[in-house]
C-alpha positions, 0 to 999 in steps of 0.5 A: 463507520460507514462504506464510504468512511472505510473506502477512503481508508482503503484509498489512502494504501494505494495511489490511483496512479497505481491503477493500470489503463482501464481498471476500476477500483474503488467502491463499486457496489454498495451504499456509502451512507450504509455502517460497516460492521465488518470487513472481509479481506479476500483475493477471490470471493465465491458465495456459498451455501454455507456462508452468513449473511453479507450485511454490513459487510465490505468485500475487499477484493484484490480484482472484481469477480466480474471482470474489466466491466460491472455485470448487466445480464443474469449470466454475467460473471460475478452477478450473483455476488453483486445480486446478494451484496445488493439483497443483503446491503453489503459492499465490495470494494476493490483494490486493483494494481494500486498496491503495487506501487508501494511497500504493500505491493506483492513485487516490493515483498518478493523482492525483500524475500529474496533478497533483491539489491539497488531496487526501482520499478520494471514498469514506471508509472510516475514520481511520488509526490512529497508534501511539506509537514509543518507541527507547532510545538511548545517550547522545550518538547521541540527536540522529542518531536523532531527524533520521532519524526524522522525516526518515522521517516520524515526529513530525508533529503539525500544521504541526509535524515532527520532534516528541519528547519524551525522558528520561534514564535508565541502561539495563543489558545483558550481552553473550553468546557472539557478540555484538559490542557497540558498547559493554561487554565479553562476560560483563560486566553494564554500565550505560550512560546512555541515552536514552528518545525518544518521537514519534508514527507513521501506520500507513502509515510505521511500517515505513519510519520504524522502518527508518530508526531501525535504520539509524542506532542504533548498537547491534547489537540495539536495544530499541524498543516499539510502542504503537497510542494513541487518536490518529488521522490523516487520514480515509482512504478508496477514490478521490481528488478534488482540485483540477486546476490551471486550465491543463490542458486535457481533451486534455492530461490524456488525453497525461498519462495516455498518456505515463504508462503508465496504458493507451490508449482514453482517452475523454471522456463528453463532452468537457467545454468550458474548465476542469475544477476538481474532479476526482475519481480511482478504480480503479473507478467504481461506484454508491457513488463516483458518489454520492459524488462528485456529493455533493461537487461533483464536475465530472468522474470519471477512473476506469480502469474503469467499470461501464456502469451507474453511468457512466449514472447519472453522465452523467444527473447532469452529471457527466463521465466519463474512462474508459480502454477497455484500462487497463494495471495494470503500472503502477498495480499490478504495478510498485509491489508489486513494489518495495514487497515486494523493499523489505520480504523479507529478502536471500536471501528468494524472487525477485519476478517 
């Protein structure tokens, strides 16, 4: 595979709507023709000393060592890093805030950590779009598919799962030099009866919902189509806020976090007296989120980082803080990537490290 082949995997975990005003993500340095021979999965890259060669490798970085813009001067912050990817013919491709728009977003994990309630975003960013996914399937393997499809999520309109719709019809195909139909003879023109199934799919699930389809289709090559519709899902967005259950207390939910590997130096700011109620969760508590939340009503924000000046404005408008002083992206970040893209490469494709 090549930088760009692996970039457009990395593209499909995260919408660009998920991108913040002013960020650049994606692959910034490195030659997309060049071949992959791994990946390196980091929140924070510092060359040293002791290090290998960065050849054939890609950099996935949560945020770029060298700021909001690339490095011009010799002084700039992360010039060395992008003087050795360019000597050694590496890559670095960044992720952003685009996670956080999705299950694979730091905010969503917290909040299924702790246990969060009727769930939507602190922040809205936009509604997810749904695409119309239509499988030609034959006759009497129509049942199978429609179960692993909806088992994978597809066809959920309301309080409704599984939903399809399909057809009859007679599909036509003629097998070539080294196929091995599940139906027809090489050389020979058949006609199978066939049916045409429909449902609707998020554009969060349509990987793994189209995955689970190919795995029980019984044909070698399946004919499937795409389409993007007008229906949209749920309002997606950066930062989570739900309900607490009423009996976790301020302590035990620092120890939850602890336990779960989020990092160490969790803090009150200030401990807050009985219950908490709504809570709301962010990688990164800023001006925007702090008005968000006090717009909702928000008690208390949980945020594994902070900027000093929007955590000032959210203790003057009564809202209490949780922030942690050495947050761990390992598990937030590295751990969840790593599996999520070792899911998507092909066998023998680069090594994810």
């Amino acid at each position: 595979m090549t930088f760009g082949e692996v970039a457009s995997l990395c593209d499909r975990l995260g919408p660009q709507a998920g991108a913040r005003p002013g960020e650049r993500t994606g692959l910034l340095v490195g030659d997309p023709k060049c071949r992959c021979q791994r990946i390196l999965i980091r929140e924070w890259f510092a060359p040293s000393a002791e290090e290998e060669g960065l050849s054939g490798s890609m950099l996935v970085l949560r945020f770029p060592p060298w700021g909001d813009e690339p490095p011009v001067r010799e002084d700039s912050p992360g010039a060395g890093l992008v003087r050795r990817l360019l000597v050694d013919g590496g890559a670095a491709y960044v992720v952003g805030s685009r996670l956080e728009l999705g299950p694979l977003g730091v905010a969503d994990q917290v909040a299924r950590q702790i246990g969060l309630r009727n769930l939507r975003p602190l922040v809205e960013a936009d509604s997810e779009p749904f695409f119309k996914l239509v499988v030609f399937v034959p006759r009497g393997h129509e049942e199978d598919v429609v179960v692993a499809l909806g088992d994978a999520g597809a066809g959920h309109i309301g309080k409704y799962s599984h939903c399809t719709f399909r057809c009859p019809g007679i599909g036509t195909f003629k097998p070539l030099e080294g196929a091995q139909p599940f139906v027809g003879e090489l050389g020979r023109l058949e006609r199978v009866e066939e049916v045409r199934l429909e449902t609707v799919v998020p554009e969060s699930l349509l990987d793994q919902v189209v995955a689970a389809m190919l795995k029980v289709h019984p044909y070698e090559e399946v004919a499937y189509d795409v389409y993007p519709v007008a229906v949209t899902g749920r309002t997606r967005g950066w930062g989570r806020v739900g309900r607490l259950a009423p009996d976790v207390t301020a302590e035990e939910l620092v120890a939850i976090l602890e336990d779960g590997g989020w990092g160490s130096g969790w803090r009150w700011l200030p401990c807050p007296r009985g219950t908490i109620n709504l809570v709301a969760v962010t990688d990164h508590l800023g001006t925007e989120e702090v008005r968000a939340a006090y717009v909702l009503g928000v008690e208390a924000v949980l945020a594994l980082e902070a900027c000093p000046a929007a955590l000032r404005v959210a203790l003057s408008a009564g809202i209490r803080a949780l922030v942690c002083d050495r947050p761990d992206w390992t598990v937030g970040f590295v751990n969840p990537l790593k599996s999520e893209l070792c899911r998507l490469l092909p066998r023998g494709g680069p090594r994810v490290e």
